[in-house]
N, C-alpha and C positions, 0 to 999 in steps of 0.2 A: 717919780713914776711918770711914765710918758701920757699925754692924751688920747695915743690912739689907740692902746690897749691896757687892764690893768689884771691882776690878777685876783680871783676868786679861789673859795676853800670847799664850797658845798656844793654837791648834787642837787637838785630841788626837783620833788618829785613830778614827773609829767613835764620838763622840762627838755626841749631837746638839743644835744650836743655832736659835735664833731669830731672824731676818733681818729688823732692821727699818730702816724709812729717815726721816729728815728729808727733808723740803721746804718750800718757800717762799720767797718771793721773797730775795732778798738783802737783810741788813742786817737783820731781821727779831729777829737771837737767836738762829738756831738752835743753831748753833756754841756760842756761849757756852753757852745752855742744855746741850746734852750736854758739853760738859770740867766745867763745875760737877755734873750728875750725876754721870758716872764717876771724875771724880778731885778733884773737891773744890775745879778750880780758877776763877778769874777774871783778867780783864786788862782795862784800862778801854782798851789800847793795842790792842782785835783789828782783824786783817784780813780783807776776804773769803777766802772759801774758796776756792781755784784746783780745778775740778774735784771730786772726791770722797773724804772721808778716813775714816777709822773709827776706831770704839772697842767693847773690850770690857767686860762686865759680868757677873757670877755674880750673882744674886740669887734670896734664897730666898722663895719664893713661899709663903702662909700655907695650912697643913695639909699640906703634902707636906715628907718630909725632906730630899729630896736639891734643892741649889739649881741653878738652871736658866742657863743658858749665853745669854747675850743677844750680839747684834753690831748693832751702829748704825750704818749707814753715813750721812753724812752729807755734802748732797751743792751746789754752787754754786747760787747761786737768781738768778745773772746768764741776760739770756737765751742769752748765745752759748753757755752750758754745759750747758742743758737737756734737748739731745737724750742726751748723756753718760747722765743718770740714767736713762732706758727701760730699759735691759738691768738696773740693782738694783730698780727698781720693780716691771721681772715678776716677778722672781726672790721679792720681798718675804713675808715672813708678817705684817707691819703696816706701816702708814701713817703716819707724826704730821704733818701739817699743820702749819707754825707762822707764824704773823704778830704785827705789832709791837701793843700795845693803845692803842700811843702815835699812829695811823698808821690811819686810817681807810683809804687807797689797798688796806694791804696787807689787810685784811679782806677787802674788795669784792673781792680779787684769789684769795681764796682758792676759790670758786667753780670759777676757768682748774684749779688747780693739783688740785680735788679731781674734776676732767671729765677730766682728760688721766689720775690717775692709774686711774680707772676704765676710761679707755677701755684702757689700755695692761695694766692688768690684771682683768679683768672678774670674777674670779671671786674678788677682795679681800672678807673679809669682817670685816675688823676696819679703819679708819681712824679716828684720831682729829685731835683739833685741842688745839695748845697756845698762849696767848697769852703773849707774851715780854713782858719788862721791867716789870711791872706794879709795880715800885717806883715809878715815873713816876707822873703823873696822867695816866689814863686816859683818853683823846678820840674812842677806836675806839667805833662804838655797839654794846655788850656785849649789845643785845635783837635784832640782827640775824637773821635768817629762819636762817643758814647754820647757825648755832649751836643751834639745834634740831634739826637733821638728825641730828649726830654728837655722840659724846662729847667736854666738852674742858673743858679748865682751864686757871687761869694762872699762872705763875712768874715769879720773879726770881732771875735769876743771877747777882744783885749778892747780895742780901739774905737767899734760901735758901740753908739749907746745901744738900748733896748728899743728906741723908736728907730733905728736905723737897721737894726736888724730885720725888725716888723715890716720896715716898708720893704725891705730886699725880699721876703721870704712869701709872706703872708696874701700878694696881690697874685703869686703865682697859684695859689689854692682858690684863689677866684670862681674857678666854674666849677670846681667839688660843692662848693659853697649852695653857689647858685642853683645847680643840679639837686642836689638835695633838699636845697628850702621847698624848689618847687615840687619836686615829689613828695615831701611831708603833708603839704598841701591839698595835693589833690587824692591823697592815703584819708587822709583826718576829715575832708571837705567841712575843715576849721582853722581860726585863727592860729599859728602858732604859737604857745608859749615860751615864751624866753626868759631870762633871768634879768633880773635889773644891774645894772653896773654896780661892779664892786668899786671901792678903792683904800681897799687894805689887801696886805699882802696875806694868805691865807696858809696854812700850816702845812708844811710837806711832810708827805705819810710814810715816806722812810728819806732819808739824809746820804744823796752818795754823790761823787763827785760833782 
């Protein structure tokens, strides 16, 4: 398990968390990409994602002591499952976009997926974009218009560990972070509570790719 993040299994009540989502078409990596973040793993054998699963993450955020409580849902990028994610999409404090680098289609597709989530939550101010599998040789065109709009970087959940993944992805959601701590703040005109670091891996609440 890496240092800079580990993973946790429980909610704790009054405890406050950051609600972010994966999207993108199916087949893309998203999956992969988050089980090698949170738990260090891979499988050359994954499946689509049926619907929407999640995972959690404590990660300590640079200059602040206490580490921050992340939740990832992550959610099917088939279309018959799409409507399913509207309801975690409003709900969202971040976005990650992800498409394949290997997959020109799924680039040019990222466009639908960053329109629906805007329309669906208008008032998103942090989205990013992750490019998947870049162990591969890369065919997507990396100078594309979209990829100036947003932050984004690319991973390999074959190749990166779990702190390599963490440090590509994670410093991008920096000012959702920041932004929110400090509205919790001045909401509560009270300390934070946060959870104490895990470091066991905690039990996932459904099993899909």
């Amino acid at each position: 398990m890496s240092d800079l993040a580990s993973q946790g299994s429980n909610e704790t009540k009054g405890i406050k968390f950051f609600k972010i989502m994966f999207i993108g078409d199916s087949g893309v990596g998203k999956t992969s990409t988050l089980l090698k973040m949170t738990g260090d793993e891979f499988s050359f054998s994954g499946q689509p994602t049926i619907g929407v699963d999640f995972r959690w993450l404590t990660y300590k955020m640079p200059l602040r002591t206490e580490p921050l409580t992340l939740r990832f849902w992550d959610t099917a990028g088939q279309e018959r499952f799409r409507s399913l994610a509207t309801a975690y999409i409003r709900s969202a404090d971040a976005i990650i976009v992800c498409f394949d680098t290997n997959e020109e289609d799924s680039l040019e597709n990222l466009g639908s997926w960053i329109e629906e989530a805007e329309r669906i939550h208008p008032s998103l101010s942090n989205l990013i974009i992750v490019g998947c599998k870049d162990d591969l040789p890369v065919t997507a065109d990396l100078s594309h218009s979209i990829l100036s709009r947003f932050p984004w970087t690319t991973v390999s959940a074959k190749n990166d560990t779990a702190e390599d993944i963490q440090r590509k992805i994670l410093p991008l959601l920096h000012p959702t972070f920041s932004s929110l701590l400090e509205s919790w703040v001045r909401v509560n005109d009270q300390p934070l509570v946060l959870p104490q670091r895990q470091s066991f891996y905690g039990e996932r609440k459904r099993r899909c790719c």
